[in-house]
C-alpha positions as CSV (number, residue, x, y, z in Angstrom):
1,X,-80.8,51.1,1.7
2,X,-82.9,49.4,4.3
3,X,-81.9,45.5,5.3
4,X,-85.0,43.3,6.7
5,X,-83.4,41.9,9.2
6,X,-86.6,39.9,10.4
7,X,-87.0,39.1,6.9
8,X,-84.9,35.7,6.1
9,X,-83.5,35.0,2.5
10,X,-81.8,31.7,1.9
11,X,-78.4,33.6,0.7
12,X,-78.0,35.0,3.9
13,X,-78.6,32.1,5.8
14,X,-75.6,30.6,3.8
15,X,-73.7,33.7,4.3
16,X,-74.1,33.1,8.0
17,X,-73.4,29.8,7.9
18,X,-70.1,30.2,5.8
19,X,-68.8,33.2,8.1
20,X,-69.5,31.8,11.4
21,X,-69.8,28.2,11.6
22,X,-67.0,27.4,9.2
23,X,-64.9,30.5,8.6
24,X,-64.6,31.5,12.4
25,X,-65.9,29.0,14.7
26,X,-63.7,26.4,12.4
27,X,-60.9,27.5,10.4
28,X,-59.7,30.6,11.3
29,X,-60.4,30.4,15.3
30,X,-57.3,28.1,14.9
31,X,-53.6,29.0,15.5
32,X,-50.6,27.4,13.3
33,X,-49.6,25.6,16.3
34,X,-53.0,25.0,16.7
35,X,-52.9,23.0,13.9
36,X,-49.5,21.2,13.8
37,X,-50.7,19.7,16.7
38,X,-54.1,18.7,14.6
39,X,-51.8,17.0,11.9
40,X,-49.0,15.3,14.4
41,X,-52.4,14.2,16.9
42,X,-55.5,13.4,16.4
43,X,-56.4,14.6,13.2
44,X,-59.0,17.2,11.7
45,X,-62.2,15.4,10.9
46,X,-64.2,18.6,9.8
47,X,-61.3,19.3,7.8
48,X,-61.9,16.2,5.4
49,X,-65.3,16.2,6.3
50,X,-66.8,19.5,5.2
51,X,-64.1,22.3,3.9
52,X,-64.6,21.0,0.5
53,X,-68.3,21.3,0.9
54,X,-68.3,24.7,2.6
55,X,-66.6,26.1,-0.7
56,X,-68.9,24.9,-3.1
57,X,-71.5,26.4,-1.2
58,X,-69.5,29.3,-1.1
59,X,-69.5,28.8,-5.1
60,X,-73.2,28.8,-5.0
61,X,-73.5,31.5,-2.7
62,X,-71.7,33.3,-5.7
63,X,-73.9,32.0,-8.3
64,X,-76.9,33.3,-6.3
65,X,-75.2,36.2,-5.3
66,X,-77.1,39.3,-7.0
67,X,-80.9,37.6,-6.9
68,X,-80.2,36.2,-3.5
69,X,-80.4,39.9,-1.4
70,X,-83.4,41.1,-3.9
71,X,-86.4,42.3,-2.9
72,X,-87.9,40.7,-5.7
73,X,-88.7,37.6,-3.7
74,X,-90.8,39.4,-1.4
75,X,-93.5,40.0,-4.4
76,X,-94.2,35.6,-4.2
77,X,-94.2,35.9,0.1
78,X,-96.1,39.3,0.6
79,X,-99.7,37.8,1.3
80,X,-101.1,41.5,-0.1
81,X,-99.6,40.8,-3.1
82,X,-101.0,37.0,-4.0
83,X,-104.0,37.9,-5.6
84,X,-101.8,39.8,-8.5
85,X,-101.9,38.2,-12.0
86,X,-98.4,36.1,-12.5
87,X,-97.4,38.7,-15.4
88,X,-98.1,42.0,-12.6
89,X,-95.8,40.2,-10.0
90,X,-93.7,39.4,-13.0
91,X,-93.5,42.9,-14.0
92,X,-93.4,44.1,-9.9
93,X,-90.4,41.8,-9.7
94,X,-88.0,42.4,-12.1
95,X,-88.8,46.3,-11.5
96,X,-88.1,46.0,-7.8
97,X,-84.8,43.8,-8.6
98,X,-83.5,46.6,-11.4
99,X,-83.7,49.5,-8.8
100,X,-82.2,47.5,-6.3
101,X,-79.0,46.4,-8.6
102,X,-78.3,49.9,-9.2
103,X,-78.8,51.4,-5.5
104,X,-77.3,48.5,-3.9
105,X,-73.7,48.0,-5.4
106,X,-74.1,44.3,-4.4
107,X,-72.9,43.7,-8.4
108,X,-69.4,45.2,-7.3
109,X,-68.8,42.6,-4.5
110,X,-69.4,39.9,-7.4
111,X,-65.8,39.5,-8.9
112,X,-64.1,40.0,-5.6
113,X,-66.5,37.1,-4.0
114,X,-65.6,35.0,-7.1
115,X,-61.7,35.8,-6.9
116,X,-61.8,34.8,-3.0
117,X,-63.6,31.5,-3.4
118,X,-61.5,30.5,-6.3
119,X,-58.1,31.7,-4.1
120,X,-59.6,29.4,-1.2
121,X,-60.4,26.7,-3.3
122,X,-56.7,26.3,-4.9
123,X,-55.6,27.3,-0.7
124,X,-57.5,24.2,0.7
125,X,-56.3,21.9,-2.3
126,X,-52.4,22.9,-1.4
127,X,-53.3,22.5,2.2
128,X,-54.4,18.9,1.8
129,X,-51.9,18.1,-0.3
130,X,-49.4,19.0,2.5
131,X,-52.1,17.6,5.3
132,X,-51.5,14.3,3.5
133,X,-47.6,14.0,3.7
134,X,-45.9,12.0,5.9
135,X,-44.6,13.9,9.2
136,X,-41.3,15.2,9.4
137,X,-39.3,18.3,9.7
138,X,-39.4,19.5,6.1
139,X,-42.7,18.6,5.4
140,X,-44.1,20.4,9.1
141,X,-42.8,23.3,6.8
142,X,-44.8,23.0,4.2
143,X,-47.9,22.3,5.7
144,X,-47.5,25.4,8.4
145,X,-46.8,27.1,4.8
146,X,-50.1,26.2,3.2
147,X,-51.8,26.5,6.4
148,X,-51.1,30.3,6.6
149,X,-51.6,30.6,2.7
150,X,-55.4,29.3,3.9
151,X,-55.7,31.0,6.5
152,X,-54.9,34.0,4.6
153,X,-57.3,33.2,1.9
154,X,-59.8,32.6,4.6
155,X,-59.6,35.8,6.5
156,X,-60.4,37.3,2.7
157,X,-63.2,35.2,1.8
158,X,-65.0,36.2,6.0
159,X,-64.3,40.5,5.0
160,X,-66.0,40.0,2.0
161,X,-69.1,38.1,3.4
162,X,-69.0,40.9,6.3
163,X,-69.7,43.0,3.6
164,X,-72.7,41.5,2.6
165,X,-76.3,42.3,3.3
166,X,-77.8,40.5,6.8
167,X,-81.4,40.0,4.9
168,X,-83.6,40.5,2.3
169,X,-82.2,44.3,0.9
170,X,-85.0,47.4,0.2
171,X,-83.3,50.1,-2.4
């Protein structure tokens, strides 16, 4: 398997996106204490800002997932390959996307990429719920709790997109 890495594809653009800027330059770069002192100071904007957002695009990154790493969208970009009749590129395309489906094994990381979103999803909705509650002892508990529950569900969610292709995939 070769990976254009010159070559960018909208999927891994988001799977950049979701590893680095949100998964380790905001969620999991951040301690416990880290973020007890978030909750008891001056808040988490990103947190109510974006999280949700980042895991329904994590959703659609799902949706997406076995088209999004194809070579098949190179037959509609490769100039060579513009003056083809729309049933040949057709044809060229879903020939190119069966070969690399089978030689890939992207299909494989499907239901584990599903699994982690949907664990980080229910994660983030118990950690707001605890974000939300008035301060005090008991409740510091249960929001360091659900912060390591999200945390935990985080760290799974970044492997899996490690695992993913860095471009546009050839079989």
């Amino acid at each position: 398997m070769l990976t254009l890495h010159g070559i960018s594809c909208n999927s891994d653009i988001l799977r950049s996106q979701l590893k680095h800027t949100w998964l380790e330059n905001q969620l999991t770069n951040k301690s416990e204490d880290d973020i007890v002192l978030l909750w008891l100071g001056p808040g988490w904007p990103a947190l109510v800002r974006e999280f949700h957002v980042r895991v329904s695009e994590a959703g659609e990154l799902v949706k997406d997932f076995e088209d999004g790493f194809s070579p098949a969208q190179l037959v509609d970009r490769l100039k060579p390959l513009s003056a083809l009749a729309d049933d040949t590129k057709k044809a060229i395309r879903q020939a190119v996307h069966a070969v690399y489906l089978e030689r890939s094994g992207i299909a494989d990381l499907k239901k584990p990429m599903e699994n982690a979103v949907t664990a980080l999803s229910g994660a983030l909705s118990r950690f707001f719920v605890a974000w939300e509650q008035p301060v005090s002892e008991q409740t510091e508990q249960e929001m360091r709790k659900a912060w390591r529950d999200l945390y935990r569900c985080a760290e799974c969610l970044r492997d899996l997109l490690d695992r993913l292709p860095r471009g546009i995939v050839l079989p």
